[in-house]
Each structure stands twice: as structure tokens, then as C-alpha cells.
N, C-alpha and C positions, 0 to 999 in steps of 0.2 A: 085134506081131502078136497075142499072145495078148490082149493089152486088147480088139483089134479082136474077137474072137472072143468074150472075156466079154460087150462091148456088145452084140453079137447077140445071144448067148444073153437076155439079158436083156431086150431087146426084142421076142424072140420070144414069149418065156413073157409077158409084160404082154399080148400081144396074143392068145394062149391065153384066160388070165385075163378077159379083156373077154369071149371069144366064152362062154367057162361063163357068164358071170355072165348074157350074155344070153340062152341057155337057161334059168336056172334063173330068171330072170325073167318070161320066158312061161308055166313049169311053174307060176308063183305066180298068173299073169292066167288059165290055163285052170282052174285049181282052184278058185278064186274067183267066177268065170263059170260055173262048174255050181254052186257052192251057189247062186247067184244064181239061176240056171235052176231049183230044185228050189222056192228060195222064190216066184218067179214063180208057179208050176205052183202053190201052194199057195194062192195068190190075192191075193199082196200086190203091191203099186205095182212097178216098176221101182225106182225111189229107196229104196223101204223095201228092197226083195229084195239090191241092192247094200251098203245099209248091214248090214244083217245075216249076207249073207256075210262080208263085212272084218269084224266083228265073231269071228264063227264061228271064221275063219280065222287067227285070230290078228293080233302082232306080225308085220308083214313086213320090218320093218327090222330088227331084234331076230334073225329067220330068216336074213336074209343076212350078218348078221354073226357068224354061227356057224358057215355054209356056208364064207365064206371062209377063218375061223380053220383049221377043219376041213381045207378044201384045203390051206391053207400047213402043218399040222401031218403032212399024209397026203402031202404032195408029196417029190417026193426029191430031199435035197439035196446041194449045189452041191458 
């Protein structure tokens, strides 16, 4: 019974895990999407505005994998 109960556990938290990452993956397309709105307003294409937001804005993959490091480091364990 307790295996039954570690597998939960552990299927619950992966399914935690999914819902941050997709929070902190909107938090990354809304940040992005206003420097892009700033370089718009500034007089540049859509396509330039977008490229040099992602520019701006860093590594986004580089971001998420230090979020998550972070999470597993801050999370408390088993």
C-alpha cells in the first residue's frame, strides 16, 4: 500500500510540475509580447519587433532550466 501511495505522490507532483511550467511559460510569451508591443509603438515591422524582443529577452530555454533546477532545489523533499 505504501508503493500505492509513493506512485501517487509522485504523479501528482509531475502533474503540479506541468501546470508551473505552464504558467511560467505564458509569464515568458506575455513579457515578450510587450517588448514587442514597445518596439512596434517604435516604428518597427511586426517581424523586426518580435525578433528583437526574443533578442531583449534573453535565453528562454537557458530560463527554464534554471527555474526548474530552482524548483527541485526549493521544493521539499521526500
Amino acid at each position: 500500500m505504501l508503493n500505492l501511495r509513493m506512485l501517487w505522490a509522485r504523479v501528482k507532483a509531475q502533474g503540479a510540475q506541468r501546470q508551473e511550467d505552464d504558467v511560467f511559460d505564458e509569464e515568458i510569451r506575455e513579457h515578450i509580447a510587450m517588448l514587442q508591443e514597445r518596439y512596434i509603438a517604435r516604428g518597427m515591422s511586426e517581424q523586426d519587433a518580435e525578433r528583437a524582443a526574443r533578442l531583449q529577452f534573453g535565453n528562454v530555454t537557458g530560463l527554464k532550466e534554471r527555474q526548474r533546477a530552482l524548483r527541485g532545489f526549493l521544493s521539499p523533499s521526500e
